[in-house]
KOLTORBA-336402 format. One line per field, with one value per residue (C-alpha): residue in one letter; x, y, z; residue number from 1. Coordinates in pm, 1 decimal, always signed. Layout:
<gumis>
resn c(A  ...)
c1 c(X  ...)
c2 c(Y  ...)
c3 c(Z  ...)
resi c(NUM  ...)
</gumis>
This chain:
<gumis>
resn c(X  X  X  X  X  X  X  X  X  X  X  X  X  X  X  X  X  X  X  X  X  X  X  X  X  X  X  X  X  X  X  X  X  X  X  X  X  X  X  X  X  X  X  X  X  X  X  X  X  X  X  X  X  X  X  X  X  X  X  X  X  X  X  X  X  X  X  X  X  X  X  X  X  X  X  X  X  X  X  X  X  X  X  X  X  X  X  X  X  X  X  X  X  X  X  X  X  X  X  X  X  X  X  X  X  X  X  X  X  X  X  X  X  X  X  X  X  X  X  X  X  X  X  X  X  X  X  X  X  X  X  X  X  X  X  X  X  X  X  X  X  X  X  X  X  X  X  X  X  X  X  X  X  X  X  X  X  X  X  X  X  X  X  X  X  X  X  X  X  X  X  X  X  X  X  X  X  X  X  X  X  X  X  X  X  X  X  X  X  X  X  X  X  X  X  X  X  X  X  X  X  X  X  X  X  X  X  X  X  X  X  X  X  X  X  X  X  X  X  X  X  X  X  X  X  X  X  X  X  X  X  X  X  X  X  X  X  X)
c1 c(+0.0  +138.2  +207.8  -0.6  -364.3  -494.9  -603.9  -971.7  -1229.5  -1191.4  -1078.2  -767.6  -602.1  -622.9  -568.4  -834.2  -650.6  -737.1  -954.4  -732.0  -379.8  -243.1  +97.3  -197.0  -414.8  -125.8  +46.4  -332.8  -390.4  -38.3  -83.5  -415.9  -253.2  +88.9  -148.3  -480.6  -441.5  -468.6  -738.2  -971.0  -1158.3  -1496.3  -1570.1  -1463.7  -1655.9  -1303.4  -1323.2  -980.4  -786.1  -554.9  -674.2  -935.5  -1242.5  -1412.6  -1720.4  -1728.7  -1435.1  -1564.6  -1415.3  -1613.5  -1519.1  -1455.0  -1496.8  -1299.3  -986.1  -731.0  -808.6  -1164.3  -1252.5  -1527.4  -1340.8  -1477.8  -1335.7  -1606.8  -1505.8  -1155.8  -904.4  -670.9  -357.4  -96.9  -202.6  -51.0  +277.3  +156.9  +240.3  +65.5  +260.3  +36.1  -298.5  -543.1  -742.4  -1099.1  -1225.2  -1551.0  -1843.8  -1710.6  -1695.2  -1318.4  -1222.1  -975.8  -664.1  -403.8  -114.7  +3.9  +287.0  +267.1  +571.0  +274.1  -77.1  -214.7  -556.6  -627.8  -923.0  -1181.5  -1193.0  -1389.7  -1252.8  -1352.7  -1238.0  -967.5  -596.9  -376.2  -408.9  -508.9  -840.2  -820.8  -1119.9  -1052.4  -1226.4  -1040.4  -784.8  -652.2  -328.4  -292.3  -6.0  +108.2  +440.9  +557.8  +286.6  +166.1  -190.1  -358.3  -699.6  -927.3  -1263.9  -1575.8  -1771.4  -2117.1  -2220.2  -2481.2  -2666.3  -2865.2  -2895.9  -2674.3  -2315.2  -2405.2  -2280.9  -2135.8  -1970.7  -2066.4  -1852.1  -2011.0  -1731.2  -1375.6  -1140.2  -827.5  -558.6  -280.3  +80.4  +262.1  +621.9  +518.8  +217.3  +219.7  -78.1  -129.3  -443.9  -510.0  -701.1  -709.5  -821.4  -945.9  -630.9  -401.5  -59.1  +62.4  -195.2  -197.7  +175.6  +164.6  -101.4  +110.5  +401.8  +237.8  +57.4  +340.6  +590.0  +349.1  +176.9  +183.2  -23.6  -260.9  -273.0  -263.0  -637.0  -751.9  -717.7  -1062.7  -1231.8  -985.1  -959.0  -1386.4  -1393.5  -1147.0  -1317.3  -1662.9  -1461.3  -1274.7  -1603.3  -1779.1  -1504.3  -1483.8  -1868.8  -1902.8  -1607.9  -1767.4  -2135.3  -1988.6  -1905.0  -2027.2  -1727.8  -1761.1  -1579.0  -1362.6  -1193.8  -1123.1  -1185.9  -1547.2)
c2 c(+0.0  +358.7  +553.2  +847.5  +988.4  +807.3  +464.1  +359.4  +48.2  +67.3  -295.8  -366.2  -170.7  +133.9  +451.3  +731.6  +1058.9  +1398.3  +1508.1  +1797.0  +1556.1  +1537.4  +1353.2  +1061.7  +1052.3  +960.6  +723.2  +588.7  +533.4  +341.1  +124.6  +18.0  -21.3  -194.2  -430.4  -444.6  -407.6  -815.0  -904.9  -578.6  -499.4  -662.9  -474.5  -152.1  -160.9  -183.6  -413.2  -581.6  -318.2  -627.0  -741.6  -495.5  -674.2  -474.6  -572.1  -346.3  -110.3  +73.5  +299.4  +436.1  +538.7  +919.4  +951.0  +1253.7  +1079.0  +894.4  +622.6  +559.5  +229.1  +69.3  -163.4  -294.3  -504.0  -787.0  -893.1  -774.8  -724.9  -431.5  -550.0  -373.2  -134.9  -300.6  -210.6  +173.7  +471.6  +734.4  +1041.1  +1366.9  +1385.5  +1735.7  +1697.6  +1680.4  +1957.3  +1952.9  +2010.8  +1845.4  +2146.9  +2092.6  +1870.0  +1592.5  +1566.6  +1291.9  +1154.5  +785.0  +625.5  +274.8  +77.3  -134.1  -109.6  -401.2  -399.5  -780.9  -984.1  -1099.3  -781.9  -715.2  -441.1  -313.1  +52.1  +199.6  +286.3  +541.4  +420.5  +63.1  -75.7  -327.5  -590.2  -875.7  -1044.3  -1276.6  -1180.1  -886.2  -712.0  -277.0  -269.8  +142.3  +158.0  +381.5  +567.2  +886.6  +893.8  +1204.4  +1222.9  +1495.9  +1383.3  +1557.6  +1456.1  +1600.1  +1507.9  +1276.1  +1337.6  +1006.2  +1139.7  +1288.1  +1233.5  +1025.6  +1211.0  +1020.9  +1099.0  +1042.9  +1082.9  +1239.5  +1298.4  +1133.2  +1251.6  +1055.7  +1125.1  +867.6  +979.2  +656.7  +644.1  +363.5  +178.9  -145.1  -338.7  -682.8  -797.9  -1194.7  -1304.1  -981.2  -1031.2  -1369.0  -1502.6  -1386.5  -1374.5  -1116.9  -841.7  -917.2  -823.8  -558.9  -362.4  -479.6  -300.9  +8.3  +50.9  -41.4  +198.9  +502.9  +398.9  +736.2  +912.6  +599.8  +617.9  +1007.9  +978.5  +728.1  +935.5  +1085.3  +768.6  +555.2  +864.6  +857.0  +512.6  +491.2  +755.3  +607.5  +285.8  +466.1  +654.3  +343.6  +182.1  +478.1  +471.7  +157.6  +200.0  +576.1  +399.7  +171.7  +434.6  +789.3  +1043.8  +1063.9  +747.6  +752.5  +1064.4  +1233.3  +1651.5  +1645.5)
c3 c(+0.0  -89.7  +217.2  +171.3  +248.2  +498.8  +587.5  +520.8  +462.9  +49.5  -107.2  -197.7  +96.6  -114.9  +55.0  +81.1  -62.5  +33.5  -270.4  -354.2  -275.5  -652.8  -536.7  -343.1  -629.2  -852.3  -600.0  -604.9  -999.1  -1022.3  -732.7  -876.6  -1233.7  -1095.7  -829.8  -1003.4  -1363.7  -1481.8  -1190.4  -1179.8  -800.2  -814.2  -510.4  -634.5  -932.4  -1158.5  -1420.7  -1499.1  -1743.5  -1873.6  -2105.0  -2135.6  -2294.8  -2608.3  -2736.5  -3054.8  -3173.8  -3534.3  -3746.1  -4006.6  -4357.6  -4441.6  -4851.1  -4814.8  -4625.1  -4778.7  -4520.7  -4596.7  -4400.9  -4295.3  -3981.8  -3706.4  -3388.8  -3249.6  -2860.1  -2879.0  -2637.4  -2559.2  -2413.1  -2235.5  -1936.8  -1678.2  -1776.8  -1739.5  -1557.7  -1499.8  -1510.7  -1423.7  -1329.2  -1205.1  -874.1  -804.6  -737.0  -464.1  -701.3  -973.5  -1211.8  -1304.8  -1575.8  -1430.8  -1694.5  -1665.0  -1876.2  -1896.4  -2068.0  -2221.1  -2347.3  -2579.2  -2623.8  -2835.0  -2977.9  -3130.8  -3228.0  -3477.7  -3764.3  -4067.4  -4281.5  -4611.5  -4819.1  -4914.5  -4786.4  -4926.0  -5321.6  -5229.6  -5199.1  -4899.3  -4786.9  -4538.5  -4257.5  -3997.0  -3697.2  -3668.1  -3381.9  -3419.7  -3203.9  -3045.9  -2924.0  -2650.7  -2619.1  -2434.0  -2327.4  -2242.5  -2132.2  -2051.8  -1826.2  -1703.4  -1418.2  -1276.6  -898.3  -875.1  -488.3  -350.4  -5.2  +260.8  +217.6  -62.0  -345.1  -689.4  -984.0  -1319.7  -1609.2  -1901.7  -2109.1  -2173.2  -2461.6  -2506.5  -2734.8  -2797.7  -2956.4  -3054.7  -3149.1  -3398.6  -3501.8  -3665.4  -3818.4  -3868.3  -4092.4  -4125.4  -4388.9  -4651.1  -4978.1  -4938.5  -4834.7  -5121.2  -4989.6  -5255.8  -5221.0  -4808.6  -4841.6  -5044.7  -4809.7  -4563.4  -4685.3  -4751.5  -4435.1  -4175.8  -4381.6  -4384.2  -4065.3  -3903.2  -4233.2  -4158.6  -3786.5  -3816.2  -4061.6  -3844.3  -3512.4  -3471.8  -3482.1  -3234.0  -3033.1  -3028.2  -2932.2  -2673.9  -2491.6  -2527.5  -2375.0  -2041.0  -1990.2  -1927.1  -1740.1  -1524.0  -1420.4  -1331.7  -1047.7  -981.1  -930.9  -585.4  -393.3  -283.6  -292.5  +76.1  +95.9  -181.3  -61.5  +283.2  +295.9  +190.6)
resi c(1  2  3  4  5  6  7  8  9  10  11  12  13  14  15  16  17  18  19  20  21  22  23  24  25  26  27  28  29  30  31  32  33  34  35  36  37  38  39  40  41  42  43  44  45  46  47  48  49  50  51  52  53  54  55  56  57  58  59  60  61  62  63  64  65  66  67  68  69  70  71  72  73  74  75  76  77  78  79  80  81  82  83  84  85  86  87  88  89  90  91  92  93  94  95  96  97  98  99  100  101  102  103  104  105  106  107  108  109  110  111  112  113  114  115  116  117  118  119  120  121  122  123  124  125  126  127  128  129  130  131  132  133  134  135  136  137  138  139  140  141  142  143  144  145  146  147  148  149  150  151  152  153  154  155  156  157  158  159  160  161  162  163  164  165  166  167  168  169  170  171  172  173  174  175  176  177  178  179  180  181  182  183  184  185  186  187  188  189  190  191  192  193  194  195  196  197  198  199  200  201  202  203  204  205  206  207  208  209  210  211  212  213  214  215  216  217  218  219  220  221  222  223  224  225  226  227  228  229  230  231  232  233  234  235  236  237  238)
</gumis>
């Protein structure tokens, strides 16, 4: 258990931080990534982050991109978050009304699973369905969430995230697509080419979309550990 804030009932022997404590509430995240990460806290409300369970990841096409896909991810996984740190993060502010910002480093983050995929990349058409891995490496993750309170009594006051936009700055991305073009080797290797040598023009027109979804994904993540516990007992100075 990290030695600050101040002891308290929560699972996991997780401290209680002071809700304005910055240094606790980062000690906090990492000792719940570092101890947590690959097993989730079913009492908490945490779900386990390693590997992160997806049921749909879509990226729609754009006619006026030069990455104009149709793609979507069917009970995928994201791999990778336990070996995060989280490097800054804002404190909560009493009534909510602050965005919280943080900023997490990841060596790898590995999205994989059953794909369908079917447009155009760069000057290539491309259509494929089978197993797919996007792997990100070294990444910086910056997120940006809002919260409102939600009151269900006294001293029983929750947050609810409405809003979660995460950005994610890779020092190389590098795609893997089973099965394209019906299984012909030559075309499959030929996207292949193309798209892992200008895979930050891809990554770069794909952004919005993975960016979108991602946030959609940590928003629900974060509610269901918000909805276990009233403030009141998540943090001390309320």
């Amino acid at each position: 258990m990290y030695s600050c804030g101040s002891s308290s009932d929560l699972p996991g022997n997780i401290t209680k931080c002071d809700i304005a404590d910055e240094k606790c509430l980062l000690d906090g995240m990492n000792y719940v990534i570092n101890n947590f990460a690959t097993t989730g806290i079913k009492e908490l409300g945490l779900v386990k982050l390693d590997p992160l369970h997806i049921k749909k990841f879509s990226l729609a096409k754009n006619p006026n991109s030069p990455v104009s896909i149709d793609m979507t991810f069917t009970n995928a996984e994201l791999v990778g978050l336990r070996g995060s740190q989280v490097k800054r993060t804002s404190i909560f502010t009493r009534d909510l009304r602050r965005p919280i910002a943080f900023e997490m480093f990841s060596p790898k983050l590995t999205l994989k699973g059953p794909y369908s995929i079917d447009g155009k990349v760069l000057i290539l058409p491309i259509v494929g369905k089978g197993d797919a891995e996007i792997s990100l490496d070294n990444v910086k993750v910056s997120a940006i969430a809002k919260f409102v309170p939600v009151s269900k009594g006294p001293q029983q006051t929750y947050a609810k995230a409405i809003e979660v936009k995460i950005k994610l700055e890779p020092s190389r991305a590098t795609y893997k697509l089973n099965n394209l073009f019906n299984g012909q080797k030559d075309l499959s290797d030929n996207l292949h080419v193309l798209i892992n040598e200008n895979w930050r023009e891809v990554f770069g027109e794909l952004q919005p979309d993975i960016f979108g979804a991602m946030g959609l994904i940590f928003k629900s993540v974060l509610n269901k550990a918000l909805s276990k516990y009233p403030l009141e007992q998540l943090f001390s100075g309320l």
